[in-house]
C-alpha positions as CSV (number, residue, x, y, z in Angstrom):
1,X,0.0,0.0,0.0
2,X,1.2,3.4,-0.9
3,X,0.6,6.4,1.8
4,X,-0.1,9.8,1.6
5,X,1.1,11.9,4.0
6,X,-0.1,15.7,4.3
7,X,2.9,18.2,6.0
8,X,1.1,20.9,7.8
9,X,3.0,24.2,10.4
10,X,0.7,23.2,13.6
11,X,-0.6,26.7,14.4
12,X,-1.3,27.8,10.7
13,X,-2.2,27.4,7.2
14,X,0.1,28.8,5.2
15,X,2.3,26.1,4.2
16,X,1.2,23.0,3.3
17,X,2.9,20.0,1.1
18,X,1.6,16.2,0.3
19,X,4.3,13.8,0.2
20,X,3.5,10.3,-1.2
21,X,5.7,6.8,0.0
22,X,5.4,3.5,0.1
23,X,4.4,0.9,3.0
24,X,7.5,-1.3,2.7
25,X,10.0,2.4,2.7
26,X,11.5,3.7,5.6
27,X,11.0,6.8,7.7
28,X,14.5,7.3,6.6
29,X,13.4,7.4,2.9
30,X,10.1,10.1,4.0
31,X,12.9,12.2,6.3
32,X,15.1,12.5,3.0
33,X,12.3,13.3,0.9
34,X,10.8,16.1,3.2
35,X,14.6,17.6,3.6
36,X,15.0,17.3,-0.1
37,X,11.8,19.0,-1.1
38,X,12.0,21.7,1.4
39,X,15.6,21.9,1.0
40,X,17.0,21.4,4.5
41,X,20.3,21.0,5.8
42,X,20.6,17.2,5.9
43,X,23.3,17.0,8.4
44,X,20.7,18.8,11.1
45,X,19.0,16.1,13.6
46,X,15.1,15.6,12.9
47,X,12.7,12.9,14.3
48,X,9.1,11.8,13.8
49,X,7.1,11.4,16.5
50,X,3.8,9.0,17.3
51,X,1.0,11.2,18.9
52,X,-1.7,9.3,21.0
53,X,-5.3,11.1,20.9
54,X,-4.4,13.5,23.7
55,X,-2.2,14.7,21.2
56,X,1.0,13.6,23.6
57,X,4.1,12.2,21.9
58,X,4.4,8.5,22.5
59,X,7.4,7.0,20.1
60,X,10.2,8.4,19.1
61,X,11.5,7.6,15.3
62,X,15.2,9.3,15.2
63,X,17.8,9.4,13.0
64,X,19.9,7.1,15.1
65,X,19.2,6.6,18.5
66,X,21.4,8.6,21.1
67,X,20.0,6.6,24.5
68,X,22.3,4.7,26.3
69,X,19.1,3.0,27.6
70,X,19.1,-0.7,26.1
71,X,15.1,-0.5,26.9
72,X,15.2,2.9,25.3
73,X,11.4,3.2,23.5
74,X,13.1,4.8,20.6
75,X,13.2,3.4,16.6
76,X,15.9,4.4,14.1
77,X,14.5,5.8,10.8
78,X,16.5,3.8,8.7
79,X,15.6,0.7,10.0
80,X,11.5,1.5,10.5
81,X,9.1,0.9,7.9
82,X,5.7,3.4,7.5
83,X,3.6,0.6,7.3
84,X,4.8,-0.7,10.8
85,X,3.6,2.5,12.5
86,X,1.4,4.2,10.4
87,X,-2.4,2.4,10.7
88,X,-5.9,2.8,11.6
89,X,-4.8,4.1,15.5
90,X,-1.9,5.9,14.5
91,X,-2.6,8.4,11.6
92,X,-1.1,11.2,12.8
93,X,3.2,11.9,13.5
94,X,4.8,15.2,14.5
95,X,8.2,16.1,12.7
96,X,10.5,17.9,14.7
97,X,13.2,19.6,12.4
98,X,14.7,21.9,14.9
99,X,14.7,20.6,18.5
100,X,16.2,24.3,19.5
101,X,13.0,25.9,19.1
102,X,10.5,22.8,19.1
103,X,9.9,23.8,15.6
104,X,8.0,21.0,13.7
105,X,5.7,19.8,11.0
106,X,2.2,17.8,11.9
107,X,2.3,14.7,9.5
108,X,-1.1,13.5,8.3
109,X,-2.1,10.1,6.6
110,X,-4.0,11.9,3.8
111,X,-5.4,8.5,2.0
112,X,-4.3,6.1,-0.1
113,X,-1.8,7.2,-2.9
114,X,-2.6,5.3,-6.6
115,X,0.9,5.5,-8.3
116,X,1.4,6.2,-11.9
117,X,3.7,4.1,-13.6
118,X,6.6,7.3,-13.8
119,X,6.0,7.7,-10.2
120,X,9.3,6.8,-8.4
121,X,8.1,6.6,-4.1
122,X,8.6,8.7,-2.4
123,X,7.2,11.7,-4.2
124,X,6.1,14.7,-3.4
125,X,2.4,15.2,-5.1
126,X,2.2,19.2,-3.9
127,X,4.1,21.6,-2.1
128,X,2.4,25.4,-1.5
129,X,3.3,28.1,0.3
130,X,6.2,29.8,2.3
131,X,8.6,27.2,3.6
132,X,9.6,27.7,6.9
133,X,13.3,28.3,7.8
134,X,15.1,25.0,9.1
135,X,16.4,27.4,12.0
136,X,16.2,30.6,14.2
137,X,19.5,31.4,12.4
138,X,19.5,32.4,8.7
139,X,22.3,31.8,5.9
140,X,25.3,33.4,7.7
141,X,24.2,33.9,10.8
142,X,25.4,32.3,14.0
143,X,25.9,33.3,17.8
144,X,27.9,36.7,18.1
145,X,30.5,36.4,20.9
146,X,31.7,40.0,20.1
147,X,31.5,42.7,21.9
148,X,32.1,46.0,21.3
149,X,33.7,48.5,23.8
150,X,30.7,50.1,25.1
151,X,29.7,46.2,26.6
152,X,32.7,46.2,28.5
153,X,32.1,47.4,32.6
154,X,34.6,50.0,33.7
155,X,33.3,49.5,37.2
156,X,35.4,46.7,38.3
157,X,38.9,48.8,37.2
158,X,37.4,51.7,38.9
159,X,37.0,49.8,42.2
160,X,41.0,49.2,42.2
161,X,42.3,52.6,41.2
162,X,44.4,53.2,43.9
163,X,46.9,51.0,41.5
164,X,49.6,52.3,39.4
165,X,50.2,51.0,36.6
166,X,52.7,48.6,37.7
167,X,50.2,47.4,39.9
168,X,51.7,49.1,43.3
169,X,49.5,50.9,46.0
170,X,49.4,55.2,45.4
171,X,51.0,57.0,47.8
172,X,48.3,57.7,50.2
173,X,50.3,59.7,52.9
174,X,50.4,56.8,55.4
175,X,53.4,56.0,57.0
176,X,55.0,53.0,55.8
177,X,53.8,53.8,51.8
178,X,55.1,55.0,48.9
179,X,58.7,54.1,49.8
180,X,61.6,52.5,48.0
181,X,61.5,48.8,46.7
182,X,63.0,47.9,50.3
183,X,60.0,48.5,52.7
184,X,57.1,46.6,53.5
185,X,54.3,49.6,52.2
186,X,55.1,49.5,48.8
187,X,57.8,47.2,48.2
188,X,57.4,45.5,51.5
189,X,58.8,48.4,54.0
190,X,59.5,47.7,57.6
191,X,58.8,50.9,60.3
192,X,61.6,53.4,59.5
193,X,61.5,53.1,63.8
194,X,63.6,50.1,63.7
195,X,67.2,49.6,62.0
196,X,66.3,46.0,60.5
197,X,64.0,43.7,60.1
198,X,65.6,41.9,63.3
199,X,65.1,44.4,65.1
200,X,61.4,45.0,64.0
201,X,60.8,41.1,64.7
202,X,62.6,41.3,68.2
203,X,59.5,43.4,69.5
204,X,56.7,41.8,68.0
């Protein structure tokens, strides 16, 4: 038997596309199709998803699965065939094409699909409308990590610029800073009161 699947936005009616496949062909076969007619990056993740009548999705049908689960409730496209899912309690998929956003595509068993003898499954019998973008980000366009100098906060410099630029403390007037490389303030200067560091140590 030959399926017809209608590809539908879920909140609107602007786009819509009927794409036709075979029982015995894979999800793998209807995932290349859709990427193909809607041209789609084909190295982006997608999946199909069962939906039960509470419109919940049930099964998962990925690309490859990524569970480390060995009970994992998730089929691989490649190896799934429509007419194993697809029947009179399951008409209805979801197919996610950017898991970022939850962006995806209700899938609709449309009737069946009487092939002409050109026809080569799967085909795509109609596509109208604006296709939606794959992605939040268009051609070119990616995360910016640059900043320009008005992002950057002065505030934490400002809190430390008592510092010189060799990283020293100002002179502030207090005894014991802004003396030569010797002493404990600046440099490390010991209390001018006391002729060496012995002696400084001797009445601690």
């Amino acid at each position: 038997m030959n399926y017809r699947f209608e590809i539908s936005l879920p909140d609107s009616s602007e786009f819509r596309c009927e794409i036709a496949v075979a029982g015995e062909q894979t999800f793998q076969q209807l995932h290349d199709k859709i990427v193909e007619v809607l041209e789609y990056d084909a190295s982006q993740m997608a999946s199909f998803y069962t939906i039960d009548k509470m419109g919940n999705r049930v099964k998962e049908i990925a690309l490859m699965d990524m569970s480390a689960d060995e009970e994992s409730n998730t089929l691989v496209m490649d190896s799934t065939k429509i007419e194993d899912v697809v029947n009179a309690s399951c008409i209805e998929l979801e197919y996610v094409y950017d898991f970022f956003n939850n962006k995806y595509f209700k899938v609709e068993y449309a009737g069946e699909y009487v092939a002409d003898s050109a026809d080569i499954l799967p085909v795509c019998v109609y596509c109208d409308g604006d296709i939606p973008e794959q992605s939040s980000f268009g051609s070119g366009e990616g995360w910016d990590f640059e900043k320009s100098d008005e992002d950057y906060d002065d505030s934490f410099m400002e809190e430390f610029n008592d510092y010189t630029d060799e990283g020293d403390f100002e002179d502030d007037g207090e005894e014991g800073y802004g003396e030569d490389e010797d002493g404990f303030g600046r440099g490390g200067r010991y209390d001018d009161r006391y002729e060496s560091i012995d002696d400084y140590l001797d009445k601690l």
